[in-house]
C-alpha positions in Angstrom: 62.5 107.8 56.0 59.9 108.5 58.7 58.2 105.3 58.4 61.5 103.3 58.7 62.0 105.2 62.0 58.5 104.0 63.1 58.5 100.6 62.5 61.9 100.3 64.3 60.3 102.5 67.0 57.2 99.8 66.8 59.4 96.5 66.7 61.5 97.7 69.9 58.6 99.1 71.9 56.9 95.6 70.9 59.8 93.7 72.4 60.9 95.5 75.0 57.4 96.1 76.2 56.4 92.4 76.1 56.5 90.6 79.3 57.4 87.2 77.9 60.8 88.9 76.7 61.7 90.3 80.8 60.3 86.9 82.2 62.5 85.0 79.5 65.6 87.2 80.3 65.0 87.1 83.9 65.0 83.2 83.4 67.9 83.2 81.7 69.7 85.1 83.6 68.9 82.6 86.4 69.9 80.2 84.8 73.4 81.6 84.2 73.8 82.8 87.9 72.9 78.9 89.1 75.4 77.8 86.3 78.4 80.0 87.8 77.5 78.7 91.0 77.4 75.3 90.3 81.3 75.4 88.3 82.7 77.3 91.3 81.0 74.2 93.6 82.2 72.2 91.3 85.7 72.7 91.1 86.1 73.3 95.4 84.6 69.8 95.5 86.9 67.9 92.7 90.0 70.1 94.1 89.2 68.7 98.0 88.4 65.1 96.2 91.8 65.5 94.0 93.8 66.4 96.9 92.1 63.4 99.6 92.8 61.4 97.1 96.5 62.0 96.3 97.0 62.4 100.0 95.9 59.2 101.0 98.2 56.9 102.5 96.9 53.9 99.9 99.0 56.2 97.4 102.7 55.8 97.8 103.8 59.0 97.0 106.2 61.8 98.4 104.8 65.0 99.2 106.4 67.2 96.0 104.5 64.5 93.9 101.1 65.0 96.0 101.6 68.6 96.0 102.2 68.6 92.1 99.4 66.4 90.8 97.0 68.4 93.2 97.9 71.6 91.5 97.7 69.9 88.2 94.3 67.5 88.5 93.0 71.2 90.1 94.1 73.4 87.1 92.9 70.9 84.4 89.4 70.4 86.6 89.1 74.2 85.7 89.6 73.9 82.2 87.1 71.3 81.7 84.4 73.2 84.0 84.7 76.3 81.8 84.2 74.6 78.7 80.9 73.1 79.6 79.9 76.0 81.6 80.8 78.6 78.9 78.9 76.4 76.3 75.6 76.2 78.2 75.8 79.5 78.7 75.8 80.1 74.8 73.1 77.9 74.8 71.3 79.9 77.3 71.7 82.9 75.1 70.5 80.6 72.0 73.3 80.8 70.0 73.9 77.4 67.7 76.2 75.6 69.3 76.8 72.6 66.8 77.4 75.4 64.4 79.9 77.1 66.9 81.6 73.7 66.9 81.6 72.9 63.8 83.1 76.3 63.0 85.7 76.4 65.6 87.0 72.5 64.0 87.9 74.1 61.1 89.5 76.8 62.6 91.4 75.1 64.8 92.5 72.6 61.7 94.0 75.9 60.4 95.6 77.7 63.6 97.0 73.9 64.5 99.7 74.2 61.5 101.2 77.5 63.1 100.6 75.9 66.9 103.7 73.7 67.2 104.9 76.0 69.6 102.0 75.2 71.9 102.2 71.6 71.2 105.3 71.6 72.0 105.1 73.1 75.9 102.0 70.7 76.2 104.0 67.6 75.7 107.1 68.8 77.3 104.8 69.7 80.4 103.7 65.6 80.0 107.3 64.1 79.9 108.2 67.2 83.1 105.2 65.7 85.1 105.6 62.0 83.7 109.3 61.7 84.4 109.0 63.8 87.9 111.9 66.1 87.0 110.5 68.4 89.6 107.7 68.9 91.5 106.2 72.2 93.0 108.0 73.3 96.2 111.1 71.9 94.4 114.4 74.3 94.2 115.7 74.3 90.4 117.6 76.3 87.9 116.7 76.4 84.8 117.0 78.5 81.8 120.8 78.1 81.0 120.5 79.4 84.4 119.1 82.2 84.6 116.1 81.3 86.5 116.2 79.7 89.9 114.0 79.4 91.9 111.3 77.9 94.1 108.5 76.2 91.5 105.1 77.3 92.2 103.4 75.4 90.0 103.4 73.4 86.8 101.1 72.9 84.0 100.7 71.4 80.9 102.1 74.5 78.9 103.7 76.8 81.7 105.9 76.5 84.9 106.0 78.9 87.7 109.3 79.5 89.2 109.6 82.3 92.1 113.5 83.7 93.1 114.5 83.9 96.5 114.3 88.1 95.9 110.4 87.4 94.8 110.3 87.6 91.2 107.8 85.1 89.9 109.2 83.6 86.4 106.6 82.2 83.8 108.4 79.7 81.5 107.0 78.1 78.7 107.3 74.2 79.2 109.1 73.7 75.7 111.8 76.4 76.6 112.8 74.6 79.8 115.6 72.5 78.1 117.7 71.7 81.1 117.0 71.8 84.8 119.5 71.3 88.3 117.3 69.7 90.5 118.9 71.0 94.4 115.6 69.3 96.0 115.7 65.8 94.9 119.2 64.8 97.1 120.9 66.3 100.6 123.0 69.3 100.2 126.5 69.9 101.1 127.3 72.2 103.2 131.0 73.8 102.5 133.1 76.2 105.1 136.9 77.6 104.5 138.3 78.4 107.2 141.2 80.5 107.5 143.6 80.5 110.8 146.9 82.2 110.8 150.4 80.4 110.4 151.5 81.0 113.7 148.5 78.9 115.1 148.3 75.3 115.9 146.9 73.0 113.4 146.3 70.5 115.7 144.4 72.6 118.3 142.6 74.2 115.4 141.6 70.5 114.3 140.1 69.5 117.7 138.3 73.0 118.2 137.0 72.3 114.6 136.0 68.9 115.5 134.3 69.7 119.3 131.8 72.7 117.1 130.9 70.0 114.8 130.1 67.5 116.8 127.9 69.7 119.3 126.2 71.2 116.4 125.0 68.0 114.7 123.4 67.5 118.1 121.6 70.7 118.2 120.5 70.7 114.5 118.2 68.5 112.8 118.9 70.0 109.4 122.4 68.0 110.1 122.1 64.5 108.6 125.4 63.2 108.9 128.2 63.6 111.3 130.3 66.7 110.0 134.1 66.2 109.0 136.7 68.5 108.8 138.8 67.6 105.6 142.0 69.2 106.8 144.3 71.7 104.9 142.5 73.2 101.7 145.1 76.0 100.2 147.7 78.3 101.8 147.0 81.3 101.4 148.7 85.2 101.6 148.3 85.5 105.3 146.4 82.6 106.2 146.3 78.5 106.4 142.8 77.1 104.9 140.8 74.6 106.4 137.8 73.3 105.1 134.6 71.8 106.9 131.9 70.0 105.2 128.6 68.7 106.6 126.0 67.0 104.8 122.4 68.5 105.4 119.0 68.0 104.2 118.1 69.1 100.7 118.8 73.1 99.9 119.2 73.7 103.6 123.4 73.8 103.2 123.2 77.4 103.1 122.0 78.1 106.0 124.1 75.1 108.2 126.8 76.9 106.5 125.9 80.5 108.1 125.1 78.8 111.8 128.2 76.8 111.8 130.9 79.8 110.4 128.9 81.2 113.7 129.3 79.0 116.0 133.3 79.0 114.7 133.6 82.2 114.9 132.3 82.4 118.6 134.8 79.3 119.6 137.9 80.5 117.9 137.6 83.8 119.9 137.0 81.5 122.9 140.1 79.5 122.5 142.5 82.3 121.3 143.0 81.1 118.0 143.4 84.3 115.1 141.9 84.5 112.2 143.7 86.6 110.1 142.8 89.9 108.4 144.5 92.1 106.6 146.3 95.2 108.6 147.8 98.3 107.7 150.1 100.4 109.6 150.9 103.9 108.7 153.4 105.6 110.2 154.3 109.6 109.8 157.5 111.5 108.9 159.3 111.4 112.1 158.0 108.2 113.4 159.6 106.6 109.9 163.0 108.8 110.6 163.0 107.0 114.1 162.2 103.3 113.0 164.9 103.8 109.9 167.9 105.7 111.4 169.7 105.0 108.4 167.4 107.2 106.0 167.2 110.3 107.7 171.3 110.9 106.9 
């Protein structure tokens, strides 16, 4: 028992005390460091190159396409890197890489069977990309609706979708089975407004008109000169009237909040009402006074 204790003893002060084993790992170690470098080079380079190239003005495309083949050429760019770098480092640590690969075939042959899930997101992520149902920056819903959101990015397997409240959703590719593209056409921006019955439709309808018309001058989101429909439903206390304008993509909402504004601020400048409900409350004697009859 002693003597196994001092050959191992023996064989690790041998190699630990030889100086071609420190210069070797030293050299290695090198060699790994320079590696690293060189795929974090690598990838800032092809990224900038990916990105110049996309963004050139030879290539006809809009910017959610640049901005989504960027991303894309970027994240596969990584991929690729890593493989090569992780497999010389291997090397570097002199572990058999043909036998690695031969090895990793045949379990891959056998994980591939239970992979259809994965195959699936991979080509659905093709025919996303291929088909340009949305690019990144685009505003979808998705999910039977219930994500919606701005996409951050998409990849060959997953999509990133972040919600307005911040929320970033990860969605496998192959679960994304129907998407509402808000991004792709203008937006339309839709206002009720309610007046009382006693007002004047016709003086409502010029008001209405004068907002409109000074508000696609003042903003550019505006793309087409807004119309006021006319009566929309009749309600308890009050006579609908709706507005519509047509504005740049996923910008109606907020056309919609400046323009009830700017309304607002010209209805109380003209005098016309817009009704709210009311409530008066009135106490024993104050009843007894306004209904003689019941306090017999």
């Amino acid at each position: 028992m002693f003597e196994k204790f001092h050959q191992l003893y023996t064989n690790f002060s041998e190699k630990f005390g030889n100086p071609d084993f420190w210069g070797g790992l030293l050299y290695g170690t090198f060699k790994i460091v320079l590696l690293l470098i060189a795929a974090r080079i690598a990838i800032r380079v092809g990224s900038a190159a990916f990105s110049r190239l996309f963004s050139n003005r030879a290539v006809r495309m809009d910017e959610r396409r640049i901005r989504t083949l960027t991303v894309l050429s970027s994240s596969v760019l990584k991929y690729v890197v890593y493989f090569f770098i992780a497999m010389s480092i291997l090397e570097q640590l002199n572990f058999q890489i043909k036998t690695l690969l031969a090895g990793a075939g045949i379990v891959g042959l056998a994980i591939g069977f239970g992979a259809q899930s994965l195959v699936k997101d991979i080509i659905t992520g093709f025919f996303i990309i291929f088909e340009d149902q949305f690019a990144v920056g685009d505003l979808i819903r998705t999910g039977n609706g219930n994500y919606m959101g701005t996409v951050e990015s998409i990849g060959l397997r997953i999509t990133k979708i972040r919600a307005w409240t911040g929320e970033v959703h990860i969605l496998p590719n192959g679960q994304i089975t129907d998407v509402t593209n808000f991004s792709k056409a203008n937006s339309l921006a839709v206002i009720d407004v309610g007046v009382s019955y006693e007002e004047n439709l016709d003086r409502v309808f010029q008001t209405l008109k004068d907002v409109l018309q000074q508000a696609q001058q003042e903003i550019p989101l505006i793309v087409k000169e807004p119309q006021v429909l006319g009566v929309q439903d009749f309600g308890i206390s009050e006579v609908k009237v709706r507005v519509i304008a047509d504005c740049k993509p996923t910008e109606n909402i907020a056309v919609a909040r400046e323009l009830r504004k700017r309304i607002k601020q010209a209805f109380d400048k003209q005098g016309i009402e817009i009704p709210y409900p009311r409530q008066v409350v009135l106490s024993g004697q104050q009843e007894r006074q306004a209904n003689p009859a019941t306090s017999v």
